[in-house]
PADO-614837 format. One line per 5 residues: for each residue x, y, z of N, C-alpha, C, O. Coordinates in Angstrom, 1 decimal. Example, Ala and Ser with C-alpha at 12.3 -4.5 7.8 and 13.67 -1.06 7.14 Angstrom:
BEGIN
13.2 -5.7 7.8 12.3 -4.5 7.8 13.2 -3.3 7.8 14.2 -3.3 8.5 | 12.8 -2.2 7.1 13.7 -1.1 7.1 12.9 0.0 7.9 13.4 1.1 8.0
***
This chain:
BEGIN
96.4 66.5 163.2 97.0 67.6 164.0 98.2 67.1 164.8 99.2 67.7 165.0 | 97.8 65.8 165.4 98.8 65.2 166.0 100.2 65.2 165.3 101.3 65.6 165.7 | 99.8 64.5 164.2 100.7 63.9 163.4 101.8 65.2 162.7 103.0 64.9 162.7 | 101.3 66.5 162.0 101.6 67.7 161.9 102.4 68.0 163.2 103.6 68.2 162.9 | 102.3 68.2 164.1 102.8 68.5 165.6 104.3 67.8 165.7 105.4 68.4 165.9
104.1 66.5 165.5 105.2 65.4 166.1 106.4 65.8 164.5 107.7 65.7 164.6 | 105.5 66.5 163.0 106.7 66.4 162.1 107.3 68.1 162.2 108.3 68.4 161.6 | 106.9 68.8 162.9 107.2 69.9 162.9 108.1 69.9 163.7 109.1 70.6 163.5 | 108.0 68.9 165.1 109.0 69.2 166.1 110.4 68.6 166.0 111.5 68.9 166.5 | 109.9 67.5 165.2 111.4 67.0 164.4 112.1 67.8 163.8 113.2 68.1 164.2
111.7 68.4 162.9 112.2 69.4 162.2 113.2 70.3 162.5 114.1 70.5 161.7 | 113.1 70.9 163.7 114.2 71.8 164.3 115.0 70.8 164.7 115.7 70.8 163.7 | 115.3 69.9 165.4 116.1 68.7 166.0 116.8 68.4 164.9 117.9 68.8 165.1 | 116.6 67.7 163.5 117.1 67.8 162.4 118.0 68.4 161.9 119.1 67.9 161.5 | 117.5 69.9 162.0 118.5 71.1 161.5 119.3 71.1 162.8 120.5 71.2 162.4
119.3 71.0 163.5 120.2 71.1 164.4 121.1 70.1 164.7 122.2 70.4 165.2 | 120.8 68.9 164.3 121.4 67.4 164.3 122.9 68.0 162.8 124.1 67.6 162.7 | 122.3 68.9 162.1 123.3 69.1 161.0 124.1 69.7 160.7 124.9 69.6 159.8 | 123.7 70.6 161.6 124.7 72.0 161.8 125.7 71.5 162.8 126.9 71.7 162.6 | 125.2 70.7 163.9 126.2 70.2 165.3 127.1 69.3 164.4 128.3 69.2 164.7
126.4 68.3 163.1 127.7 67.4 162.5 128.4 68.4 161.9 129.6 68.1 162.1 | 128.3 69.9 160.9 129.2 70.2 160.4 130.0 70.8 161.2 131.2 70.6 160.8 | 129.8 71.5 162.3 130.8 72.4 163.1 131.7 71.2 163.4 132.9 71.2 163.2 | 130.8 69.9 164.0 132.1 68.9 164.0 133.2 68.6 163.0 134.4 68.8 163.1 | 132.4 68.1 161.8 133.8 68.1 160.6 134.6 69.4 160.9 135.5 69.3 161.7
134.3 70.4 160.3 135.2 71.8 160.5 136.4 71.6 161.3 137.6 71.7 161.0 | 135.7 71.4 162.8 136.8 71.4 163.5 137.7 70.4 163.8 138.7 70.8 164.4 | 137.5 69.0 163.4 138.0 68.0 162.9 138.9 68.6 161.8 140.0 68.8 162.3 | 138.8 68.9 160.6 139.6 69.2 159.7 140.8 70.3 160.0 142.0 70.2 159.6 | 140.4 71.3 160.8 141.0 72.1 161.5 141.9 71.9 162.2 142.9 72.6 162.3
141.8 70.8 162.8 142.8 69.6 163.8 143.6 68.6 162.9 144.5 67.8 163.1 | 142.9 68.9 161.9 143.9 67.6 161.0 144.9 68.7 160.2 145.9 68.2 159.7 | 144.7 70.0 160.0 145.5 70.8 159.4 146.2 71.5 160.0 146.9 72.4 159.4 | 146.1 71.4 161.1 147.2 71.6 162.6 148.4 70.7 162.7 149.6 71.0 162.7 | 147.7 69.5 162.8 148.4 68.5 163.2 149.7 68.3 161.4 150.9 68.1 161.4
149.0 68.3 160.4 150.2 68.0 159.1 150.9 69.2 159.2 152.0 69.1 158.7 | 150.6 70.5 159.9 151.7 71.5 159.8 153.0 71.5 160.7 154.0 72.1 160.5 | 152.6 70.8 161.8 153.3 70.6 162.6 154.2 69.3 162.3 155.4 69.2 162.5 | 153.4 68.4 161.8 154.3 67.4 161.1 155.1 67.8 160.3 156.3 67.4 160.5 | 154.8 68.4 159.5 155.9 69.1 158.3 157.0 70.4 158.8 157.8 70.8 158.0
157.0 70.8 160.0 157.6 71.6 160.1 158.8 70.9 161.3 160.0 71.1 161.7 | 157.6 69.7 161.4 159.0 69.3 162.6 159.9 68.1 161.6 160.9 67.6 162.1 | 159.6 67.5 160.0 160.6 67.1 159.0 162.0 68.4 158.9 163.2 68.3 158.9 | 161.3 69.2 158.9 162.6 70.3 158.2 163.1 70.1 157.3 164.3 70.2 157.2 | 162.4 69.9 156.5 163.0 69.4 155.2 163.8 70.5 154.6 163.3 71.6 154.8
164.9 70.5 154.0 165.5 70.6 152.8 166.0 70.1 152.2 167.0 69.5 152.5 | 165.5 70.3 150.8 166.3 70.0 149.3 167.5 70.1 149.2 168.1 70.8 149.9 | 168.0 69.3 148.1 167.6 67.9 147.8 167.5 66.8 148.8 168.4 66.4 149.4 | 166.1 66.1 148.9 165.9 64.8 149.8 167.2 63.7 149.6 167.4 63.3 148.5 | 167.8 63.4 150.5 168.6 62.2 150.8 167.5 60.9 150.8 166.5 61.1 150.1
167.6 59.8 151.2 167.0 58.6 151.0 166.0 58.3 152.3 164.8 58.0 152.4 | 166.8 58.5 152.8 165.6 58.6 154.1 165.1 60.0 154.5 164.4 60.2 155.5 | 165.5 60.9 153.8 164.3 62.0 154.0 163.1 61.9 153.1 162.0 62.4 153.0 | 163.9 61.1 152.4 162.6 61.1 151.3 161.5 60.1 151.9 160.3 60.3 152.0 | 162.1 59.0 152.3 160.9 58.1 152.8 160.1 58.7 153.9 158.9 58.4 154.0
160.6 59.6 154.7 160.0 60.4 155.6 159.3 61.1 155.3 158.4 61.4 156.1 | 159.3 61.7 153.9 157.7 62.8 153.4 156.9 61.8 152.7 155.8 62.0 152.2 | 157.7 60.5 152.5 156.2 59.7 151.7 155.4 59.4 153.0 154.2 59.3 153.1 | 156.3 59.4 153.8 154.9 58.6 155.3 154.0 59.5 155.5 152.8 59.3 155.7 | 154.7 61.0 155.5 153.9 62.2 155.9 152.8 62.2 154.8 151.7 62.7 155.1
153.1 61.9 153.5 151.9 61.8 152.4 151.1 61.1 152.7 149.9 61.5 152.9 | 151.4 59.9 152.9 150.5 58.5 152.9 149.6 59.4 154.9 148.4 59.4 155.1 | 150.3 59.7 155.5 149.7 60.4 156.9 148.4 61.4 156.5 147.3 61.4 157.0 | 148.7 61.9 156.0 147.8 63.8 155.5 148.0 63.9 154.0 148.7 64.6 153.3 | 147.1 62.7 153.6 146.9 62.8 151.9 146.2 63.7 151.2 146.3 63.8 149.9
145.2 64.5 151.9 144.2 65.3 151.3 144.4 66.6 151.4 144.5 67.1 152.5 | 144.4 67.7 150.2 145.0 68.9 150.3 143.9 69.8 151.3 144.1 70.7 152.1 | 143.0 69.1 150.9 142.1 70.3 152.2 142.7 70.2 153.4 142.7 71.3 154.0 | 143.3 69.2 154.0 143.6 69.0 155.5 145.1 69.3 155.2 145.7 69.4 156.3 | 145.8 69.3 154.4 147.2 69.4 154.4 147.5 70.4 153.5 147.0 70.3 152.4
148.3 71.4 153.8 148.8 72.6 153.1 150.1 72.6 152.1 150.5 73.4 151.2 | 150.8 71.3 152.9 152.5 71.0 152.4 151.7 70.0 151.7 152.5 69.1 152.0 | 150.7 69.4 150.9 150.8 68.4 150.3 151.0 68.9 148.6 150.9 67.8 148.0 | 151.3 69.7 147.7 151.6 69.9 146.6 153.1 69.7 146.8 153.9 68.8 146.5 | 153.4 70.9 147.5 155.5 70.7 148.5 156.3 69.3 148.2 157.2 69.1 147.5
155.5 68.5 149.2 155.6 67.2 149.2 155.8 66.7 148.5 156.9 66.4 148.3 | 154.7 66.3 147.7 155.1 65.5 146.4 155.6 66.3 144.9 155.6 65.8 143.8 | 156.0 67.6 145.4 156.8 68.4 144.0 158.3 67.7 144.4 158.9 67.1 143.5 | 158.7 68.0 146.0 159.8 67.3 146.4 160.2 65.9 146.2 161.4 65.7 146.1 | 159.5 65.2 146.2 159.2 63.5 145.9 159.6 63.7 144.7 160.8 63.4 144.6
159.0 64.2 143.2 159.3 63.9 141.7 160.4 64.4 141.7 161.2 63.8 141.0 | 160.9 65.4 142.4 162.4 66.4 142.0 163.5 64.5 142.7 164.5 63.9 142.2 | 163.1 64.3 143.5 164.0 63.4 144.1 164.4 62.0 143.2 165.5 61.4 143.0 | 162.9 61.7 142.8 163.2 60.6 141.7 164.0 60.8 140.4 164.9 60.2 139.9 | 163.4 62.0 140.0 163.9 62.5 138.8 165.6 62.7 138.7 166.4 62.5 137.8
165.7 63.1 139.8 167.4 62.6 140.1 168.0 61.5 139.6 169.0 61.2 138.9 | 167.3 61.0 140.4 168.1 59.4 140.0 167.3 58.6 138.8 167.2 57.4 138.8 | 166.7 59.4 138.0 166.3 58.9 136.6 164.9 57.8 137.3 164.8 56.9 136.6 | 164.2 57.7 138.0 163.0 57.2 137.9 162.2 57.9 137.6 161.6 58.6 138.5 | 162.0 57.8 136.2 161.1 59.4 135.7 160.0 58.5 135.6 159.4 59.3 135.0
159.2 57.5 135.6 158.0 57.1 136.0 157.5 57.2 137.6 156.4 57.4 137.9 | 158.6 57.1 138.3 157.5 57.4 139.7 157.9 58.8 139.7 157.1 59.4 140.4 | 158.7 59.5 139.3 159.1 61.1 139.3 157.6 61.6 138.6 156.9 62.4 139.2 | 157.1 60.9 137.4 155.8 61.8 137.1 155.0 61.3 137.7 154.2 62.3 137.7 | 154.3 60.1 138.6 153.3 60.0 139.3 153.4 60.7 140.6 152.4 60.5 141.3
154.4 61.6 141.1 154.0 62.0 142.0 154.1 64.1 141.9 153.9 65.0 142.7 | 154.6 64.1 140.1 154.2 65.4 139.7 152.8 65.1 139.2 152.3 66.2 139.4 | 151.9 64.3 138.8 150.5 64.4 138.7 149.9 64.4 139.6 148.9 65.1 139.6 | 150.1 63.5 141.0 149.5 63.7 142.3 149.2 65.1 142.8 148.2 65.4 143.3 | 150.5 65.9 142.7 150.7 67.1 143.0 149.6 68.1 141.9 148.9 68.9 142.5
149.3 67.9 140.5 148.7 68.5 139.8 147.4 68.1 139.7 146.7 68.7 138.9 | 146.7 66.9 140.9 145.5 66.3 140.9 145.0 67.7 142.0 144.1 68.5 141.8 | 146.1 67.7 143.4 146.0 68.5 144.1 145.6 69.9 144.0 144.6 70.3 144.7 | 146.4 70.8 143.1 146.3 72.2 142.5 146.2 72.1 141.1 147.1 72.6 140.3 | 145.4 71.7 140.8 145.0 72.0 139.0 145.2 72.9 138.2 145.7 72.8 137.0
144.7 74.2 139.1 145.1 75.6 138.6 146.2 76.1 138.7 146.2 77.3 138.7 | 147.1 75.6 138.9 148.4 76.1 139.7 149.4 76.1 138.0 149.7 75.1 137.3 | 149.7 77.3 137.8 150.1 77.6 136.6 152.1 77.1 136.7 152.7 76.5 135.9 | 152.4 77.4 137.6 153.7 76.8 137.9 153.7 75.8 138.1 154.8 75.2 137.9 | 152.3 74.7 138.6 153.2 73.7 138.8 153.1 72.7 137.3 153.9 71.9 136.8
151.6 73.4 136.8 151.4 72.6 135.5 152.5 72.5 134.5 152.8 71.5 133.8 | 153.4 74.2 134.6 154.3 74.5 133.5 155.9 72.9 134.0 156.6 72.3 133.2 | 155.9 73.0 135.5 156.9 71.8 135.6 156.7 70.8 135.4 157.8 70.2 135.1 | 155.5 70.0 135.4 155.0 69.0 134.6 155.2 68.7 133.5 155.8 67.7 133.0 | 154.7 69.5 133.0 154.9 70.2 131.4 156.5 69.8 130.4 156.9 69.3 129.4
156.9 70.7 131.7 158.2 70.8 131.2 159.2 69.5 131.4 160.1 69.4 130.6 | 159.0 68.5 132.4 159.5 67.6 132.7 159.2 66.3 131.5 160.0 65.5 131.0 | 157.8 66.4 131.3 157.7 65.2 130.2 158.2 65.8 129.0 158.4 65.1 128.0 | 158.4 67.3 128.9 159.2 67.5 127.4 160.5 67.4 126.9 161.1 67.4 125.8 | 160.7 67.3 128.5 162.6 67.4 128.9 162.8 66.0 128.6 163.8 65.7 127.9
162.1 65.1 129.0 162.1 63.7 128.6 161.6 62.8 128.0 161.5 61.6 128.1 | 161.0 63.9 126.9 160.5 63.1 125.8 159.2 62.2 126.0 159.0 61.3 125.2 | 158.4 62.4 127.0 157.7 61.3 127.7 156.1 62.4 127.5 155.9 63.6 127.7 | 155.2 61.2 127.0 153.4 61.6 127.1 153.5 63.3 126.7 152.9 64.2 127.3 | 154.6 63.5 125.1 154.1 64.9 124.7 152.7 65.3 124.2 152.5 66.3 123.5
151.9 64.6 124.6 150.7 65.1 123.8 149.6 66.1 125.6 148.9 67.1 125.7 | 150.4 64.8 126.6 149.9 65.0 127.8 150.6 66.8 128.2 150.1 67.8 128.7 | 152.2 66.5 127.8 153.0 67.9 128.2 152.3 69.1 127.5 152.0 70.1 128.0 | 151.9 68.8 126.0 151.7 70.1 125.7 150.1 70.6 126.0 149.9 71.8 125.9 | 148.9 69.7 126.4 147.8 69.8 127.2 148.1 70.7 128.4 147.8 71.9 128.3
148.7 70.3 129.6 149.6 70.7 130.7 149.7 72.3 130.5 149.2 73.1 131.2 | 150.7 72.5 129.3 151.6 74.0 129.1 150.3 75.0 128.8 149.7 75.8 129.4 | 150.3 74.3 127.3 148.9 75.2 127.6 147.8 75.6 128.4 147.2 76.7 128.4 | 147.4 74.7 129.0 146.8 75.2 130.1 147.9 76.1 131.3 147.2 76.4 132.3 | 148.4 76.3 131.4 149.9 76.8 132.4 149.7 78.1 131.5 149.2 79.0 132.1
150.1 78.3 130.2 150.2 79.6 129.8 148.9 80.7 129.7 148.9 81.9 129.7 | 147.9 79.7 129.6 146.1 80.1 129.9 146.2 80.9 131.0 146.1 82.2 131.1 | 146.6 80.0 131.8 146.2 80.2 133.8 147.0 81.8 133.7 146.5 82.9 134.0 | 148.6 81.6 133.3 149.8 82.5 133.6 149.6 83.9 132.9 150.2 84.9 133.3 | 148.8 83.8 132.0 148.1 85.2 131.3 146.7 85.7 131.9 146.3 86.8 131.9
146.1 84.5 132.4 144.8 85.4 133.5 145.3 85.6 134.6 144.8 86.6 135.2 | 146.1 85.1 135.3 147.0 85.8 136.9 147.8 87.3 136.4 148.1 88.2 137.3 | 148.1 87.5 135.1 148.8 88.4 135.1 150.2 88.2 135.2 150.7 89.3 135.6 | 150.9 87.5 135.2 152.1 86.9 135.5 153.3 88.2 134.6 153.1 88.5 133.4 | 154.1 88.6 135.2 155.4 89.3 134.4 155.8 88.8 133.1 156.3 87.6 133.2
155.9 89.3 132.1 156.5 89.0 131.1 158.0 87.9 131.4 158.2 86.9 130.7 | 158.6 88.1 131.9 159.5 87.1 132.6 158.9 85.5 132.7 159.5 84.6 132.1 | 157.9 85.4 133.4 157.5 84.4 134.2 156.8 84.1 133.0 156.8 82.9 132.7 | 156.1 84.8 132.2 155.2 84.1 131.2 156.3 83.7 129.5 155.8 83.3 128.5 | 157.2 83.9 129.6 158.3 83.7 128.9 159.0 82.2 129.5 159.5 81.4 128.8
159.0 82.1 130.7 159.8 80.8 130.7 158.6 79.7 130.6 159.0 78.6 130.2 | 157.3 79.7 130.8 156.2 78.9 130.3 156.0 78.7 128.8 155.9 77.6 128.4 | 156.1 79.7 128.3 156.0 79.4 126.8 157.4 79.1 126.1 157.6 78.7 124.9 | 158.1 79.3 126.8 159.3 78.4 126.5 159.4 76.9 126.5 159.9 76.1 125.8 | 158.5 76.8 127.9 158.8 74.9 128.0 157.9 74.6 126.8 158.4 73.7 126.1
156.2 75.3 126.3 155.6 75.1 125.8 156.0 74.7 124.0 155.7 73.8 123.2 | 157.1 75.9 124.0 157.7 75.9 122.8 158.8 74.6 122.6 158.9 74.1 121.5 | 159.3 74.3 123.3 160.4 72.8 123.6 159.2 71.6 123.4 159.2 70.8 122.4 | 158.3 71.7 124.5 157.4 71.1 123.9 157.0 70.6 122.5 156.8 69.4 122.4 | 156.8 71.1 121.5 157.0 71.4 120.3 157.5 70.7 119.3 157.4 70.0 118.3
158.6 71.5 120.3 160.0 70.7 119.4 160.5 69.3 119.6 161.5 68.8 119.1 | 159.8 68.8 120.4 160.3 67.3 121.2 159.2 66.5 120.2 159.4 65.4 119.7 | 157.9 67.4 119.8 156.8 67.2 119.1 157.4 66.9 117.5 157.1 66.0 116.7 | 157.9 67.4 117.3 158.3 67.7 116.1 157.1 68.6 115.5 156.6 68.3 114.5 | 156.7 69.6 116.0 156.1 71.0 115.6 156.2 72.1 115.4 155.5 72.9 115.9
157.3 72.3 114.5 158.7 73.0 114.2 158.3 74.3 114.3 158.8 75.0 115.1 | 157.1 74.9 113.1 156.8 76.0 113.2 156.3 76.6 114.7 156.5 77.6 115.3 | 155.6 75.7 114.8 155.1 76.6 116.7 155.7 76.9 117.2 155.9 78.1 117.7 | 156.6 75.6 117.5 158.0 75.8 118.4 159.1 77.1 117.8 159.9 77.7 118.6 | 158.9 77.3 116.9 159.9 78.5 116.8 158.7 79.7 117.0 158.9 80.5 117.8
157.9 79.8 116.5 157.2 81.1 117.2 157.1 81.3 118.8 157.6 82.2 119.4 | 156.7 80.5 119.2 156.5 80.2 120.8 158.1 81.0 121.6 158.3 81.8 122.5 | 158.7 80.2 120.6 160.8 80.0 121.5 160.9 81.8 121.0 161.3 82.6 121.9 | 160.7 82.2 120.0 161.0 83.6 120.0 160.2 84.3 120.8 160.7 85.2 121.3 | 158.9 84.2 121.0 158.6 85.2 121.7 159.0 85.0 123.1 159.3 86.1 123.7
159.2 83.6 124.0 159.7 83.6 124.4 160.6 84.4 125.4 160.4 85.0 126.5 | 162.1 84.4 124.3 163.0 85.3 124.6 162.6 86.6 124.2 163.5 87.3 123.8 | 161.5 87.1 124.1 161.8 88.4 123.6 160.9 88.6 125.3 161.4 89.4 126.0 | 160.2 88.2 125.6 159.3 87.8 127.0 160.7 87.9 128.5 160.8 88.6 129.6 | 161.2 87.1 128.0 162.6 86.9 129.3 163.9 87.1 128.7 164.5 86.0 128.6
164.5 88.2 128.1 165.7 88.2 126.9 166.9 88.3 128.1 166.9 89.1 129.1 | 168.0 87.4 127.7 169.2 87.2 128.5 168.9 85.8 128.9 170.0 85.3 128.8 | 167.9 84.7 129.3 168.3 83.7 130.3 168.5 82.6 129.1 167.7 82.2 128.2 | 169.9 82.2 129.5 170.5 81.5 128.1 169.7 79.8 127.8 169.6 79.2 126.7 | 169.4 79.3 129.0 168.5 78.2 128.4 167.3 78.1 127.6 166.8 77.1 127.0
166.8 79.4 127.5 165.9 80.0 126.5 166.7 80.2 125.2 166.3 79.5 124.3 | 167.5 80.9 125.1 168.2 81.1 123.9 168.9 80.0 123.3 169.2 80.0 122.1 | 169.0 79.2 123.9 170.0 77.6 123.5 168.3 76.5 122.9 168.4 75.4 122.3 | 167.3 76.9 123.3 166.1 76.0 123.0 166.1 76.8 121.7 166.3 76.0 120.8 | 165.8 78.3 121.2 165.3 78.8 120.1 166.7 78.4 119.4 166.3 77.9 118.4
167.9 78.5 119.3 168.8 78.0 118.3 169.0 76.4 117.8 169.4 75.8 116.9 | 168.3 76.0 119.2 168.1 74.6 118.3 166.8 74.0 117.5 166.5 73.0 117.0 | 166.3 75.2 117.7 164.8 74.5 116.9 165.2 75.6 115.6 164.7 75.5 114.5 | 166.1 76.5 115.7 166.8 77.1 113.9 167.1 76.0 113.7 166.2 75.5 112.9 | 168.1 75.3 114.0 169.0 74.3 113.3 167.7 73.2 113.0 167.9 72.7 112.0
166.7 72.8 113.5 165.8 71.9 113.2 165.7 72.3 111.9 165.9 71.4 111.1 | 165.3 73.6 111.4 164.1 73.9 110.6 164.9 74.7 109.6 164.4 75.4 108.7 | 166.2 74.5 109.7 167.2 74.3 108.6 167.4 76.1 108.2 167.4 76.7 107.1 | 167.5 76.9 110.1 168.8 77.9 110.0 169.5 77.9 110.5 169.4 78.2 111.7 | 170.7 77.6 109.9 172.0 77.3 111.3 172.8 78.8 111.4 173.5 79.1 112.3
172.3 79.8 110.2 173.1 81.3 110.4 172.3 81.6 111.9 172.8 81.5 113.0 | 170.9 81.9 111.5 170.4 81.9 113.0 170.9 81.3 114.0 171.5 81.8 115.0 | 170.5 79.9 113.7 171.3 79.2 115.0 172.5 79.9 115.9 172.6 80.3 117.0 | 173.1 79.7 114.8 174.8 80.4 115.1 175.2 81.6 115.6 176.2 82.0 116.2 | 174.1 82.2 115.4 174.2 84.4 115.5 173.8 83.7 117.1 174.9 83.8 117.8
173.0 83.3 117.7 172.6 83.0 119.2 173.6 81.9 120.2 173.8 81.9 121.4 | 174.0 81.3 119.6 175.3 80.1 119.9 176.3 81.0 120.0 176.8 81.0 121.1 | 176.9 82.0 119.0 178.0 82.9 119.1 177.9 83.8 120.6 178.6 83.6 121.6 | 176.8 84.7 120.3 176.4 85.3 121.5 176.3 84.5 123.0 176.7 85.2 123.9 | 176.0 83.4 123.4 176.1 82.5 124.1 177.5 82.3 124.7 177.7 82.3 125.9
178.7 82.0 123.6 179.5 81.1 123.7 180.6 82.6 124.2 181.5 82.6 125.1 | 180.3 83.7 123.3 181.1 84.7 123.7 181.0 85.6 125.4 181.9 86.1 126.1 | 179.3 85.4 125.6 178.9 85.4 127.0 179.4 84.7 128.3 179.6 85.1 129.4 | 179.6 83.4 127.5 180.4 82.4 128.7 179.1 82.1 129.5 179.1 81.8 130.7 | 177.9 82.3 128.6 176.5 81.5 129.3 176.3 80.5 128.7 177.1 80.2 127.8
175.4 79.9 128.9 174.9 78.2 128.7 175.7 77.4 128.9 176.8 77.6 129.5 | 175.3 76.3 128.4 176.1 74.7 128.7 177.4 75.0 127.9 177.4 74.4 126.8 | 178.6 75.9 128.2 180.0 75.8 127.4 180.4 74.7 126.5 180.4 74.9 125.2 | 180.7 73.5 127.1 180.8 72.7 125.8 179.8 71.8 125.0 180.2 70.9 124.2 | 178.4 72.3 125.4 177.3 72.0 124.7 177.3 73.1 123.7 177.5 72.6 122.7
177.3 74.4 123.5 177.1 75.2 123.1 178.8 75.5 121.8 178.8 75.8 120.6 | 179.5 75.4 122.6 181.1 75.3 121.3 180.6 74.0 120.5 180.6 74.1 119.3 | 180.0 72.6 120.9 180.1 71.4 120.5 178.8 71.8 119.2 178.8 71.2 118.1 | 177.8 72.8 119.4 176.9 73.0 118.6 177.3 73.9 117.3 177.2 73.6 116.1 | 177.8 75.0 117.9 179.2 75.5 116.8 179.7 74.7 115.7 179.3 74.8 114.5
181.0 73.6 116.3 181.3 73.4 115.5 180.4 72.4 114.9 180.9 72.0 113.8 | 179.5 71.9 115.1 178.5 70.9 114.3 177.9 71.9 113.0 177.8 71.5 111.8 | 177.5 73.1 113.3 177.2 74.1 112.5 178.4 74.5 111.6 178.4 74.6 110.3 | 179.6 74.6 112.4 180.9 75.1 111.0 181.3 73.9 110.0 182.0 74.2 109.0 | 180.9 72.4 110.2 181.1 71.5 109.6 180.1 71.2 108.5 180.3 70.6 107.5
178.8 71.7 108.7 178.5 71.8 107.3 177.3 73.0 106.7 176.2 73.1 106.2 | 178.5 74.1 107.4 177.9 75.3 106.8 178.7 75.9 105.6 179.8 75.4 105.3 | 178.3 76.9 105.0 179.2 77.4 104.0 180.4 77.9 104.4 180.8 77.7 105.5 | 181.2 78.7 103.1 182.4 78.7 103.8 182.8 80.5 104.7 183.8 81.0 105.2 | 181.4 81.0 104.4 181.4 82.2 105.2 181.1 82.0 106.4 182.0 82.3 107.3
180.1 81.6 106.6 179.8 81.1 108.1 180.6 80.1 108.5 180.6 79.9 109.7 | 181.7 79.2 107.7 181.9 78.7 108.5 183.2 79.2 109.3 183.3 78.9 110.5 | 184.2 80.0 108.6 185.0 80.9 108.8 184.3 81.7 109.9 185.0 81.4 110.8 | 183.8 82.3 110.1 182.8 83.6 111.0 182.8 82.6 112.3 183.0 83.1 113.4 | 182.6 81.2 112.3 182.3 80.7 113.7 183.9 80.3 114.5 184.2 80.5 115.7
184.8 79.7 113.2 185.9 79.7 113.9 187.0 80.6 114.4 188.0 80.5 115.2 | 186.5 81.8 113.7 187.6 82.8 113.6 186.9 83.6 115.2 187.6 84.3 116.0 | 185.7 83.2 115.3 185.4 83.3 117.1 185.3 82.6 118.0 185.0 83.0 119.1 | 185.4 81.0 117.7 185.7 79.8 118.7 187.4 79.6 118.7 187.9 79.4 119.8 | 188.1 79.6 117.7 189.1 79.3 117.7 190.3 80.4 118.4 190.5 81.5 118.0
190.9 79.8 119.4 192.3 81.0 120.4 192.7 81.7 119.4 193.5 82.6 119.6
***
């Protein structure tokens, strides 16, 4: 009876011993997610990071590493890879776009820039097109605008094509633009995966329109032309000069 008595009375003491540690963490964390906001607001950052702004958000990373206590930590290191990636260190540019994706997993934007970044550079396409598709998953259960879900399946579609997965990549790249129709880096990706897969009339009907628009990359887009009028027939090839040439 004794012995029953002394475990009963522990017992409340206990529960209470664990509720007083959580309210502690809570408000500890609470304090730590005070404190990185105010850190981050007193950086002021804006893009593009200079050299020493950049070292100044890695401190603030290495400071408030953990997304629970830190709100700018995806920000952060989205800002960090855009910074490397500038200057071509596309190895620490993707470790600190996967940090950022360790962070927000679900984050259909940021997967799609990931995504998009190793396809842009030819780098771990097996990992980019894992990435996209999950990005276009996420970007069709949010509901995302036909717009927004058009430049995902776009990267997804490049992807593809960086793959050498010709057919996908051209279903993907068309729907695509039919998803976001007008935004010319979309239309300059589906005319080059024609010309992959051996249509350069196609190619060309979207390169003309482009080049007549005075959108996309100008002399990426004439330099694609005439690569197309040099060894196309002599209808098309006439049809491209008689609208590139003064």
């Amino acid at each position: 009876m004794i012995l029953w008595f002394r475990r009963a009375a522990r017992g409340p003491s206990v529960g209470l011993g664990i509720i007083i540690l959580a309210l502690s963490l809570a408000a500890c964390e609470k304090g730590t997610r005070r404190a990185a906001t105010r850190a981050w607001q007193d950086l002021a950052v804006r893009p593009p990071l200079d050299g020493a702004r950049a070292a100044a958000v890695e401190e603030f990373v290495r400071s408030y590493p953990e997304f629970k206590t830190n709100p700018q930590l995806v920000r952060a290191c989205s800002l960090l890879a855009e910074h490397h990636a500038a200057r071509d260190r596309l190895d620490i540019a993707a470790s600190w776009y996967e940090r950022a994706v360790r962070a927000a997993p679900d984050d259909p934007d940021l997967l799609n820039a990931l995504g998009y970044f190793y396809a842009r550079n030819r780098m771990n396409l097996d990992r980019a097109a894992s990435l996209l598709e999950a990005a276009t998953r996420l970007a069709t259960e949010r509901g995302d605008p036909p717009r927004r879900l058009g430049l995902i399946k776009d990267s997804l579609g490049w992807c593809y094509r960086m793959r050498g997965d010709l057919p996908q990549a051209v279903a993907l790249l068309e729907e695509a633009c039919r998803l976001a129709p007008g935004v010319a880096v979309l239309q300059e990706h589906l005319a080059d995966a024609y010309r992959a897969i051996g249509e350069p009339a196609r190619a060309a009907d979207i390169y003309l329109d482009l080049f007549d628009r005075g959108a996309g990359d100008g002399p990426e887009v004439r330099a694609a032309l005439e690569a197309i009028a040099g060894t196309a027939d002599s209808d098309l090839r006439d049809r491209i000069r008689r609208r590139i040439e003064p």
